[in-house]
C-alpha positions in Angstrom: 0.0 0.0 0.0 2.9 2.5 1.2 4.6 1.7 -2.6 1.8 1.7 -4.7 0.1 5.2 -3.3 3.7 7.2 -3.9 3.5 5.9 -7.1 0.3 7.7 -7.5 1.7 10.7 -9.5 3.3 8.8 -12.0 0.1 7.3 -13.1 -1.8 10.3 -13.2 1.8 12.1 -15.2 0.9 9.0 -18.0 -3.0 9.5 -18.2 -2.7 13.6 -18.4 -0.7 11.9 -22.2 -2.3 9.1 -23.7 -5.8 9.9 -22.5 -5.6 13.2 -24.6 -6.7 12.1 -27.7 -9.6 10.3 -26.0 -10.9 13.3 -24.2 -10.7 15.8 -27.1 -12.9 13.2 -28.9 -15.6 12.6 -25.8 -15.6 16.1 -25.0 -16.2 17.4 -28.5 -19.2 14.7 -29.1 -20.6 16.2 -25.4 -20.7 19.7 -26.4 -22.0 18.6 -29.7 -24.9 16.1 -27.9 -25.4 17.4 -24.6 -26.3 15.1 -22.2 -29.9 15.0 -20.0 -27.9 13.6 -17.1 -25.2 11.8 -15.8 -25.4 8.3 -13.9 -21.9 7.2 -12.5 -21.9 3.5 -11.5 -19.3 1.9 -9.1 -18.5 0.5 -5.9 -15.9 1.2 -3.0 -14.0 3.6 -4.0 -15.2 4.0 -7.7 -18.2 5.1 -5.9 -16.4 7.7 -3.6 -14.4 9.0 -7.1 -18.2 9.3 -8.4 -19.0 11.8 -5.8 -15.9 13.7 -6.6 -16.8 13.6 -10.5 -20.7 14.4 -9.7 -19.8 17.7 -7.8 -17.3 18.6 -10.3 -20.0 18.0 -12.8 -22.6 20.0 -11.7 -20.5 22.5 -10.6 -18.4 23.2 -13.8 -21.1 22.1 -16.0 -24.6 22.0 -14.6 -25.7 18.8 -15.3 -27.7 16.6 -12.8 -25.3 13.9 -12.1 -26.5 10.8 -9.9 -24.4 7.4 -8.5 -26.5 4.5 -10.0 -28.2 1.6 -7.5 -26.5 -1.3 -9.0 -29.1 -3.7 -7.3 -32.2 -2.2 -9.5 -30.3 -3.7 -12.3 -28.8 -6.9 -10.8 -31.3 -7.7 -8.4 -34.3 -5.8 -9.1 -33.9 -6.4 -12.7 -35.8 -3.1 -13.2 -35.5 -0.8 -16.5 -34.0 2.5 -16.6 -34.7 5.0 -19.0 -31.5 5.9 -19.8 -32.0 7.5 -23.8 -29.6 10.9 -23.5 -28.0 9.8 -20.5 -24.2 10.2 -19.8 -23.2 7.0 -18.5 -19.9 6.5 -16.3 -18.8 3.4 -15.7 -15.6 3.3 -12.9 -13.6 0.4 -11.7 -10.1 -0.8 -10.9 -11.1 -4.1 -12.4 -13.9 -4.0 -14.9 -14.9 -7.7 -13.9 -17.7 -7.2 -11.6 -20.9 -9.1 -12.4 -23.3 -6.3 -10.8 -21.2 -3.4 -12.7 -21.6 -5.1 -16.2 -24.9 -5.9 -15.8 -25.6 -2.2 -15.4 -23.4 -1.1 -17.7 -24.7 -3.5 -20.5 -28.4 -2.5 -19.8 -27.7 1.5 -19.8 -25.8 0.6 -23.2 -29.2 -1.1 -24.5 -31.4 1.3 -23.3 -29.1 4.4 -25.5 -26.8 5.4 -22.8 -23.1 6.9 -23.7 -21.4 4.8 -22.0 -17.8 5.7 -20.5 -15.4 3.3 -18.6 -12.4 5.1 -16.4 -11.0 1.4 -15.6 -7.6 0.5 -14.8 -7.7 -2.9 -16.7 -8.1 -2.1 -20.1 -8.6 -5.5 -21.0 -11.2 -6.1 -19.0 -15.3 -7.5 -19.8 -16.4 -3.5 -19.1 -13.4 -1.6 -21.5 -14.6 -4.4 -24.1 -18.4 -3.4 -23.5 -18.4 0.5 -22.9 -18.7 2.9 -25.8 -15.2 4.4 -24.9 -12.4 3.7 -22.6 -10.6 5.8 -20.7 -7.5 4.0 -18.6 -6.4 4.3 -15.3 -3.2 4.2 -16.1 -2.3 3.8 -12.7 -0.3 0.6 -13.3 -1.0 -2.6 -11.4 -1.8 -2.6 -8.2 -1.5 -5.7 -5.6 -2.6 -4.3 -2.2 -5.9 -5.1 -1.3 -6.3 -1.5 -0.3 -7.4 0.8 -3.6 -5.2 4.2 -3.5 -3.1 4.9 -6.7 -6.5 3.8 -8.7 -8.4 6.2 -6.7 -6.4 8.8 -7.3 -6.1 8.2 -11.2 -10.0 7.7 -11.1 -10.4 11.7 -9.5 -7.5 12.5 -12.2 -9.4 11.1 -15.0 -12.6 12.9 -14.0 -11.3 16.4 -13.9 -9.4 15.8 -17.1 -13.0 14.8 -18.8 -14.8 17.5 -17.1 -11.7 19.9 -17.9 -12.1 19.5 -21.5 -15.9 19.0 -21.3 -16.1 22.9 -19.9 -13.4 23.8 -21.8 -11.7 25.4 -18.2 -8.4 26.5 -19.0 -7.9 27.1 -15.7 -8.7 23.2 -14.5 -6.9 22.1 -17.2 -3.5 24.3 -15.9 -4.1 23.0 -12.7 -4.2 19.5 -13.8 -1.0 19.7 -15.6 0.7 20.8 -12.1 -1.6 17.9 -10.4 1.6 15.3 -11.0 4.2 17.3 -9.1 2.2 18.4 -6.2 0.9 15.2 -5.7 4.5 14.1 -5.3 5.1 17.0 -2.6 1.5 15.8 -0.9 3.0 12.3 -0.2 5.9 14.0 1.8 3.5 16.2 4.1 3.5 15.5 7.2 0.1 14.2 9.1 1.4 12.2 11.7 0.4 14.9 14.4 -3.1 12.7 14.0 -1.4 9.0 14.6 -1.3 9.1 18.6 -5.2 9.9 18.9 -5.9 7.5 15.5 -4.1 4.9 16.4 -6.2 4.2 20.0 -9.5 5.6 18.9 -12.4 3.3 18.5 -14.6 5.6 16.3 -14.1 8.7 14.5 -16.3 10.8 12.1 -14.6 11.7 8.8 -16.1 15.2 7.1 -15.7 17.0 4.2 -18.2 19.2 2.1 -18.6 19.8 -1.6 -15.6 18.5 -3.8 -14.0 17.4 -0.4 -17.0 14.7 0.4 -15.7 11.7 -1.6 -12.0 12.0 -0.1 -14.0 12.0 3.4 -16.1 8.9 2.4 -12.4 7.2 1.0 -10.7 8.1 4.0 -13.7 6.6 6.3 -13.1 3.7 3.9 -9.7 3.5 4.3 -9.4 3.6 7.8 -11.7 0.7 8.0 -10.5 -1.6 5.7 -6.5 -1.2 6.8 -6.9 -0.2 10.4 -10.4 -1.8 11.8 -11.4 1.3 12.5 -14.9 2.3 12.8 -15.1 5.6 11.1 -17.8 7.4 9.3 -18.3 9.8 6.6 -20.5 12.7 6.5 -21.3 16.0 4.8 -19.8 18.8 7.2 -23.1 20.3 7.1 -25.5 16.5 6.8 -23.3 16.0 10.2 -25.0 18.6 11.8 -28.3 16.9 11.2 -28.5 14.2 14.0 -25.1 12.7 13.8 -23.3 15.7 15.7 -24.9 15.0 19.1 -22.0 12.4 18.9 -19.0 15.0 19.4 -18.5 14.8 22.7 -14.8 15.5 24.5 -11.8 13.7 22.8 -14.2 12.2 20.3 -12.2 11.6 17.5 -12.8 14.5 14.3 -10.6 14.3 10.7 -11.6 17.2 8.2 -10.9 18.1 4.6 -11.3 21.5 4.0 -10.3 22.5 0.3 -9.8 26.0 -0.4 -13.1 26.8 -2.0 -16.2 28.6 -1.4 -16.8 25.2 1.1 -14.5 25.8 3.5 -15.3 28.7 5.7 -18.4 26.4 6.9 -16.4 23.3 7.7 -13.6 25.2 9.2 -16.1 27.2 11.2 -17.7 23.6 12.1 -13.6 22.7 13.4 -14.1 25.3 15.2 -17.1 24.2 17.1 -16.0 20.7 17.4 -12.7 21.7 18.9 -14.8 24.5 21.6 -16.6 20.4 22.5 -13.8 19.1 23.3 -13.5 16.7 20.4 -9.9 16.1 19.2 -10.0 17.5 15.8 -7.9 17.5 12.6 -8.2 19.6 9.8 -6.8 19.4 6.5 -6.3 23.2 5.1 -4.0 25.0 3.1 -1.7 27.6 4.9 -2.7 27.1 8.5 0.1 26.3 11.4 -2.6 26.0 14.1 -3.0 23.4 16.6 -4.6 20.1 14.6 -4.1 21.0 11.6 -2.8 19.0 8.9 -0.8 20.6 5.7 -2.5 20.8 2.2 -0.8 21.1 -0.6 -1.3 24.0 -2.8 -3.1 24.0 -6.3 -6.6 24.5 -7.9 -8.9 24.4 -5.2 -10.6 21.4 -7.2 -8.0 19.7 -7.3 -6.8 19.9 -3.6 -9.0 16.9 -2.2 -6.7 14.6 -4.9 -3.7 16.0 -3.1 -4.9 15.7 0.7 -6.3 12.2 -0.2 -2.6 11.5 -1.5 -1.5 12.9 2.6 -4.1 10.7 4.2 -2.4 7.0 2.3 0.6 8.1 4.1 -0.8 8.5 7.7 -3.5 5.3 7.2 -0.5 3.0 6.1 0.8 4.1 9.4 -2.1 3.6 11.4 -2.7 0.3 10.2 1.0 -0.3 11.2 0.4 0.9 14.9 -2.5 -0.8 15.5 -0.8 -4.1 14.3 -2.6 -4.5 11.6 -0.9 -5.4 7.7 -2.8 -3.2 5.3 -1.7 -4.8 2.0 -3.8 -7.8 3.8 -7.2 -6.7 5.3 -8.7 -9.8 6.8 -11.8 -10.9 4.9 -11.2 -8.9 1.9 -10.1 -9.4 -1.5 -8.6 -7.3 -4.3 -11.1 -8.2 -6.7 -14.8 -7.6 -4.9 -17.4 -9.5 -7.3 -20.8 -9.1 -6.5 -24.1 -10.1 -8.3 
């Protein structure tokens, strides 16, 4: 796991190149045929890089962007009226059952169907309308994190050219070298209160929210640790009467119209007593953990890059192995 996320920048340096061509010909066919909507489909992580891509999409763009139910195709075996639709199909593998069979029927029912895999090879690059790889090279811990990152990569370049934002598109030639620099920051100010905790919320808001949910992920899967994911501001509906002293509090805050609210909801955790980390650009206070700087869309690829670093070392001090999390396996197929 500690190999294979530093080597995350070198995959997204490769897809930046040999996706170019690909993207100039998606994007030009989008603005030509706008799409009604946009349905992502994954699992796991794929998932968390689909709310990442639907915030970017409907911020950049303004298109209503939703994460499809696999089960209403797989189990349900229900019809989707998906004529218009923009289809996004993301997975490190591209083999499972429940993701094809979504895939296949959005294709049927005249979906443009997109696969950001990592296996080019794979049943869902042979089935999709067009491929766009990973690129991230293979990857043998059990633990997704250079894939991740090359899934959030992918979906900024697409949505880059799709809006035709020079600006995303500058940042996203700078993404490989500060992604680099984010895997030398230094979070370990969190590891004493993560590495005894027992359960911890995991917040972000906005283009921040999927790297919360990976994190929460993450720190499951590798460490056994029970940690959730909310919206900074869906935590304050119900969940919140949880913060009590020393409960356990990591935050993303990218520096974007979204982060006054969540550090202003740091700010009340930490008055509770709760032992809070935030992750924020330029700040040297108490609990805060260093972001690296770049286009504010892009900063949740960067602190997510920071946050591999410290969970490989979590897992470590709690004894655990996170290349091996017990009951798991690399390749998740499910019907």
């Amino acid at each position: 796991m500690f190999q294979e996320a530093g080597e995350a920048h070198l995959g997204v340096r490769k897809q930046l190149v040999e996706n170019r061509g690909a993207i100039e010909r998606i994007c030009a066919r989008l603005r030509r045929q706008p799409p009604r909507a946009v349905v992502t489909c994954g699992r796991g992580s794929s998932d968390h890089a689909a709310t990442f891509g639907r915030y970017l999409i409907e911020s950049r763009l303004g298109v209503v962007t939703s994460s499809a139910s696999l089960s209403i195709t797989s189990v349900y075996a229900a019809p989707q009226h998906l004529e218009g639709a923009l289809y996004l199909a993301i997975s490190q593998s591209g083999r499972s059952p429940d993701l094809l069979a979504c895939v296949e029927q959005a294709k049927a029912a005249g979906a443009y169907t997109i696969a950001f895999v990592n296996d080019a090879t794979s049943p869902l690059a042979q089935l999709v309308d067009e491929v766009l790889p990973l690129h991230a090279g293979p990857e043998l811990s059990v633990a997704a994190t250079k894939s991740y990152i090359t899934a959030l990569s992918g979906l900024a370049q697409l949505v880059a050219g799709w809006a035709e934002d020079r600006a995303l598109t500058e940042g996203l030639a700078a993404l490989p070298d500060q992604l680099a620099e984010a895997w030398a920051l230094d979070w370990s100010t969190a590891l004493p209160g993560l590495r005894d905790a027992r359960n911890l919320f995991v917040l972000g808001r906005g283009l921040g929210l999927g790297a919360a949910q990976e994190a929460a992920l993450k720190l499951k899967e590798t460490c056994g640790l029970h940690a959730e994911a909310f919206s900074a501001a869906e935590v304050k509906h119900g969940p919140m009467v949880l913060v009590e002293p020393h409960f356990p509090v990591l935050m993303f805050a990218q520096n974007d119209a979204s982060h006054a609210s969540v550090k202003a909801l740091a700010t009340e955790f930490a008055g509770r007593g709760a032992d809070v980390w935030l992750a924020e650009e330029g700040s040297s206070e108490p609990g805060r953990l260093p972001v690296q700087s770049g286009h504010p869309a892009l900063q949740p690829i960067a602190m997510i890059q920071s946050f591999y670093r410290l969970a490989n070392a979590v897992s470590l001090a709690r004894g655990r192995n996170p290349d091996v999390p017990p009951h798991l396996n690399k390749i998740t197929e499910t019907v």
